[in-house]
C-alpha positions, 0 to 999 in steps of 0.5 A: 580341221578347220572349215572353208566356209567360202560359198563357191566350189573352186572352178574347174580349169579349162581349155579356152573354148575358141581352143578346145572347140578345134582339138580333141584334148580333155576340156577340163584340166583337173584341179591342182593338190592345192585346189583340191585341200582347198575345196575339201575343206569346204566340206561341212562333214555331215553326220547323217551324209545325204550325198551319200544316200544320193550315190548309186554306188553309195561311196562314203563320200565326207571321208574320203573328202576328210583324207583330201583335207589332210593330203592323204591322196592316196587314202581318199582312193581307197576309201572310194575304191571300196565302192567305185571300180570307176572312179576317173570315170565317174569323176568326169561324166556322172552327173553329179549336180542331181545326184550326190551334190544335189544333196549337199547340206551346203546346197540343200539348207536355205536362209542360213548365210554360212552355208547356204552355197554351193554344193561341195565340188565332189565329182571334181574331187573324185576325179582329182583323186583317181587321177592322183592315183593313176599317176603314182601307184602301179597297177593292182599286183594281189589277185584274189585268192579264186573260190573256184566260182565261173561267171560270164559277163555281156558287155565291158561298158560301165555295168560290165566293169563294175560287176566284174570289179566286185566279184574278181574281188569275192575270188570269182573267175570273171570273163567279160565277153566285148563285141567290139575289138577295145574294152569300155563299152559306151565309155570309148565308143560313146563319149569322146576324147575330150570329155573322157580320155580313152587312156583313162578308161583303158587304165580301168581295164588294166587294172581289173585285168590286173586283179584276174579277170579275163576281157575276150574281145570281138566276140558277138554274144548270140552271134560268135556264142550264145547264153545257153552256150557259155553255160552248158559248155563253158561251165559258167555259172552265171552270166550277168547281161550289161551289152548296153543299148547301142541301136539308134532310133530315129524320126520316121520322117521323109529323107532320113534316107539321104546323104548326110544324115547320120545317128549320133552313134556312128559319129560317136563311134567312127571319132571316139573309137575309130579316131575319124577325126586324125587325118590319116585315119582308114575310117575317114568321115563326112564333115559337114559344113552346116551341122543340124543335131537333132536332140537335146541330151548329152548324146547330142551336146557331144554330137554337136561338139564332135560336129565343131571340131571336125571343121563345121561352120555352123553347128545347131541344136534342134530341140522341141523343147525349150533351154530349161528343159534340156535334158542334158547336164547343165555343164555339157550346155554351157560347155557347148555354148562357149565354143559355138554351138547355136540352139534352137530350142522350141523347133521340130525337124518334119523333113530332110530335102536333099538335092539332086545327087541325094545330098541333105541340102536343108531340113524343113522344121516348124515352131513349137511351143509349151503346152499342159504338162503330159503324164510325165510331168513335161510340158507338150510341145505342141506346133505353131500353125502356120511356122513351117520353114526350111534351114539350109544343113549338109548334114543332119545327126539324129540323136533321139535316145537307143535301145537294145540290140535284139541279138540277145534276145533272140538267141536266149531262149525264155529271156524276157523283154518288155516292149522297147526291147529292154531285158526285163529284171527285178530289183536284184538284176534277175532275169526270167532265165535261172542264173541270167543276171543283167543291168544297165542300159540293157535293161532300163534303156539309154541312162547314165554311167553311175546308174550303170555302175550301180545296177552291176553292184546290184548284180554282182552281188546277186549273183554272188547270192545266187551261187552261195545258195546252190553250192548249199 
């Protein structure tokens, strides 16, 4: 096969963003087949593969790039979905850029003008993939020959999903307990439409359920059944804790308390999951005018994003910190920025002021600037003296990072939690009860869907481990 030695990755096509930025559509259409062979063959195919020592799942990445090279869609599925329960979903939000094509040899090598480029567009090839699939093959018809083997699964966000992808195919009996009345966790309630469309999650679930497992919706655990329930009653064997981390956090400032002031999740959840945004929805929500979201990761880009397209005006970002330091994925920024968003990097909210009727009228906030870096290696916002002013808002959306719901916890006897409230687990996903597993966000906090998916792998097949050893 011949190399493509053209230095850029293909561009993503999009909507334009004075169009997108007033609908619900997916932003980025997807590349063409053509477009896809096209920038496989950019692939330098890599004898030691540094981008797949930097998946968390680990996808053998240069040979499925090889099956799109020759056109062999389908063949390039597979070899992901030997890894990857996900792949549509990955392929949208992952963050690839610090991950696999972070490691790129075409991104990473420095001096040499034949590959010293951009990384390979792997994410945008994983998605065209998946999407190629989904659109010409049937659901999964073969269920795995069952080994008689029970577990419960907490949660059907990313780590939930992918523990029961690998286990239903070891022949596991695999129900997933979801609080919510729709499967897909933080991918339907948190991320929205045009970043993630809830058909291609829900095809993800469909084809698990396919393969046998068992999705029971609207069940609280620790509220509707407890741990020590499904494994004392139930006959459960094992239970794998992937309920995520959905309890906001917020500044502890005065007048968080009036109207208008909201977590990034109740916007995310009451637009992604209850479409608040259509106009005959039941669940209908406040559109501000004047739009300040307080935060500067992902959760916020897609706050200030839903903000836009629900008629805002006027749409900022509050963030301490400057443009460089944005936590969010650069292409979620850049995305913001094209359809309106303002940011006001290096400013700090110390006050909400409302009106007579409890309305948000303005935030007061001060300047910051950078100082030493802390022990995290961030340099410290420290406050101008003297800066304080007010900016006129209608609405304040807080989207400072979660934590775990507590509920588990404290319905679990001897589960242990560390202090942010997160399930404590070792290397391998065990917890401090026999036969609790967990991953995800319920463990290391807010993260990212691919870590997710990585700590349900690790989970499965711990449990996998788990059971093999007490049935000796």
């Amino acid at each position: 096969m011949a190399f493509n030695m053209r230095k850029d990755k293909n561009p993503m096509p999009c909507q334009e963003p004075n169009v997108r930025n007033k609908n619900f559509l997916e932003v980025a259409t997807g590349y063409t087949e053509e477009m896809a062979i096209d920038e496989a063959k950019r692939c330098l195919n890599c004898k030691n593969k540094p981008c797949v020592d930097n998946c968390p799942v680990h996808i053998n990445i240069p040979a499925f790039i090889s099956k799109v090279a020759e056109g062999d869609f389908e063949g390039a599925f597979q070899i992901i979905y030997q890894s990857s329960s996900l792949p549509a979903v990955c392929g949208r939000v992952c963050p690839q850029e610090s991950q696999c094509e972070g490691r790129c040899t075409r991104n990473i090598k420095r001096g040499n003008p034949k590959i010293d480029s951009e990384a390979v567009g792997i994410g945008r090839l994983e998605r065209f993939v998946a999407d190629y699939h989904n659109s010409h093959a049937a659901l999964a018809s073969a269920k795995p020959a069952t080994n008689g083997h029970k577990v419960a699964i907490i949660g059907s966000g990313p780590a939930g999903l992918s523990c029961a992808g690998d286990l239903v195919k070891l022949g596991y009996e695999i129900t997933i307990f979801e609080a919510l009345h729709l499967a897909g966790g933080v991918l339907v309630y948190g991320i929205p439409e045009f970043r993630l469309p809830k058909t291609i999650v829900q095809k993800e679930v469909d084809n698990l359920i396919a393969q046998g497992v068992k999705v029971e919706t609207n069940v609280v655990i620790g509220k509707t059944i407890t741990i020590d329930e499904l494994m004392d009653d139930m006959g459960f064997e094992a239970v794998f804790i992937g309920s995520g981390a959905g309890l906001p956090k917020f500044m502890g400032i005065p007048g968080e308390n009036y109207k208008g002031v909201f977590s990034a999740n109740e916007i995310l959840t009451r637009t992604n999951l209850m479409k608040a945004y259509k106009e005959d929805s039941r669940t209908p929500i406040f559109h501000g005018h004047k739009v300040a979201v307080v935060g500067g990761g992902n959760v916020a880009m897609d706050a200030c994003r839903v903000a836009k397209r629900l008629g805002a005006e006027e749409v900022y970002i509050i963030y301490r910190r400057g443009l460089e330091e944005l936590p969010a994925r650069k292409e979620e920024v850049e995305h913001a920025m094209e359809e309106g968003i303002i940011f006001k990097t290096l400013t700090n909210p110390t006050a909400i002021l409302g009106d007579e009727q409890g309305n948000v009228r303005a935030i007061t906030v001060v300047d910051m600037e950078l100082g030493e870096p802390d022990e995290a290696g961030r340099r410290r916002p420290i406050v101008k003296e003297g800066s304080e002013h007010e900016l006129e808002m209608d609405c304040v959306i807080m989207s400072l990072g979660t934590s775990p719901n507590p509920l588990i916890k404290s319905t679990t006897e001897g589960l242990d939690t560390n202090k942010h409230g997160c399930i404590v687990a070792d290397e391998n996903g065990a917890t401090s009860r026999p036969g609790v597993f967990a991953g995800g966000d319920a463990v290391t906090g807010a993260a990212t869907v691919i870590l997710a998916m990585g700590a349900g792998k690790t989970g499965a097949a711990s449990i996998d481990a788990y059971i093999k050893a007490k049935a000796q």
